[in-house]
N, C-alpha and C positions, 0 to 999 in steps of 0.2 A: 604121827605128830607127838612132840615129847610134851611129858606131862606139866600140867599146870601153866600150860600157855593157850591165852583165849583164842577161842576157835577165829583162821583167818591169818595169826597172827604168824610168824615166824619163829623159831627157837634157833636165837644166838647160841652160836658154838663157839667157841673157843678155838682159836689156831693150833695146831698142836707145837709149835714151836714158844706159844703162851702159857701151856697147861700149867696150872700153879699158879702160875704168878699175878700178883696183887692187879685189883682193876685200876688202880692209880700208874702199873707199872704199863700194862697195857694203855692207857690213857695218853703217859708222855712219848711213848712208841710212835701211835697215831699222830701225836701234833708235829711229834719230830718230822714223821714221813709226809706228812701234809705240809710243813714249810719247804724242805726239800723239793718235792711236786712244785708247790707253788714256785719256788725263786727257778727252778729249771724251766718253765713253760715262760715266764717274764722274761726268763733271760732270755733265751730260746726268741721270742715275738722280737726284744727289743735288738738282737741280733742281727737279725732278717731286715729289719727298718734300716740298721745303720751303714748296714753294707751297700746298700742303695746312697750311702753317701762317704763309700770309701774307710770306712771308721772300724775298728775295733770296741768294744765294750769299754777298755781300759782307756782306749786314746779317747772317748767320748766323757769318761769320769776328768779325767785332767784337763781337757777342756771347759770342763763347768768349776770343777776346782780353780782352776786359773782365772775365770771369768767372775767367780767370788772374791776373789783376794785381790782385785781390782790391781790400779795405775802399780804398785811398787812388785809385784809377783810375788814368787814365794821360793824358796831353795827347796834343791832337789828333795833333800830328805822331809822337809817342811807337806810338799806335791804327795810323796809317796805315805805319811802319816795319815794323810788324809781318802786314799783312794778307800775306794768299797770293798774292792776285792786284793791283796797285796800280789804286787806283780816285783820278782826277783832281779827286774832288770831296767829298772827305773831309764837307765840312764838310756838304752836302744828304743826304750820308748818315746823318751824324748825328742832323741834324734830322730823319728821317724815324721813327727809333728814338728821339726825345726823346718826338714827337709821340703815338707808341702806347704812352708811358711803360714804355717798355721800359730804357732810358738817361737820366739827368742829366748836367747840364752845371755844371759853380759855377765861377766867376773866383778865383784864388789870393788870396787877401788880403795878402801879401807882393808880388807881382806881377801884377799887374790884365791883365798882357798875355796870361800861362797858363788856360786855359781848363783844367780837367780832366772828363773825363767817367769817369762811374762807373754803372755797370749796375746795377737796381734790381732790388728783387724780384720786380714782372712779369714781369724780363727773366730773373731766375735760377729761377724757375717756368715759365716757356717753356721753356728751355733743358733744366730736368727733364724734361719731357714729352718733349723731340726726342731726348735720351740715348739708351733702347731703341731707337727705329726707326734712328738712327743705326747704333747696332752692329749692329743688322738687317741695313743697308746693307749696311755694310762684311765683314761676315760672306758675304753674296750675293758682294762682288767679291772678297773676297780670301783666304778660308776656305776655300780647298784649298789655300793658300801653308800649306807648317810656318812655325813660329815662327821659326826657321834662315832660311829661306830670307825670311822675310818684312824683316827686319833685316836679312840680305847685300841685298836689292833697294833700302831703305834706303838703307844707306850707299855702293851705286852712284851711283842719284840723286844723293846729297847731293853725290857725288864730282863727279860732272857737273857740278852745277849752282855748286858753291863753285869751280871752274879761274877762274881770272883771265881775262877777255878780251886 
């Protein structure tokens, strides 16, 4: 047992890939590897859910994107601003959700070059159906968070992730 630790208790070692370095450095180490964990096992659940309804992670973002920006849609690049995760091919994904008329596409009549896409009925009856098993979900990962704490975890992240490079 090493010294100066009460009997029972454990003596924290140090990784050796840590040795030296500050307990602040080890600290952001851990939170990094703990968000990482965390968003792969969400994603990972929320995955498994949506395949059971044909969907992609990404084609289920632009669905709800789309379903925000209500009757006028949003142009392509407007759609891809917005997703969670940036996906390089905006446009195949589209077509994929045109094609299971889940999404339309119409050319601005003002400007031929703007493409808008707008989420159909299909797609906002789909998206009904995913609602429940969604909050399901999310209830499974994050319903022993209070509402407190669930908004301070929030506005950490968002702290994080809005720092300037």
């Amino acid at each position: 047992m090493a010294k100066n630790v009460p009997s029972g208790a454990q003596a924290h070692t140090v990784p050796k890939p840590f040795k030296g370095r500050s307990p602040r450095t080890i600290a952001q180490y851990d939170a990094y590897t703990a968000i990482l964990q965390a968003a792969e096992t969400f994603q990972r659940q929320a995955t498994e859910l949506l395949r059971e309804f044909d969907l992609s992670l990404a084609q289920y973002n632009v669905l709800r994107i789309l379903r925000g920006a209500g009757g006028p849609g949003l142009a392509c690049g407007e759609v891809a601003g917005r997703l969670i995760r940036h996906d390089p091919d905006m446009t195949r994904l589209l077509d994929r959700l045109e094609k299971r008329d889940l999404t339309e596409r119409t050319r601005e009549p003002h400007d031929r070059r703007v493409v808008r896409t707008r989420i159909t009925v299909q797609g906002l009856a789909l998206l009904a159906k995913l609602d429940e098993p969604i909050d399901i979900l999310h209830e499974h990962q994050l319903g022993h968070l209070s509402t407190e704490r669930l908004g301070e975890l929030t506005r950490v992240l968002q702290e994080a992730r809005e720092r300037p490079a």
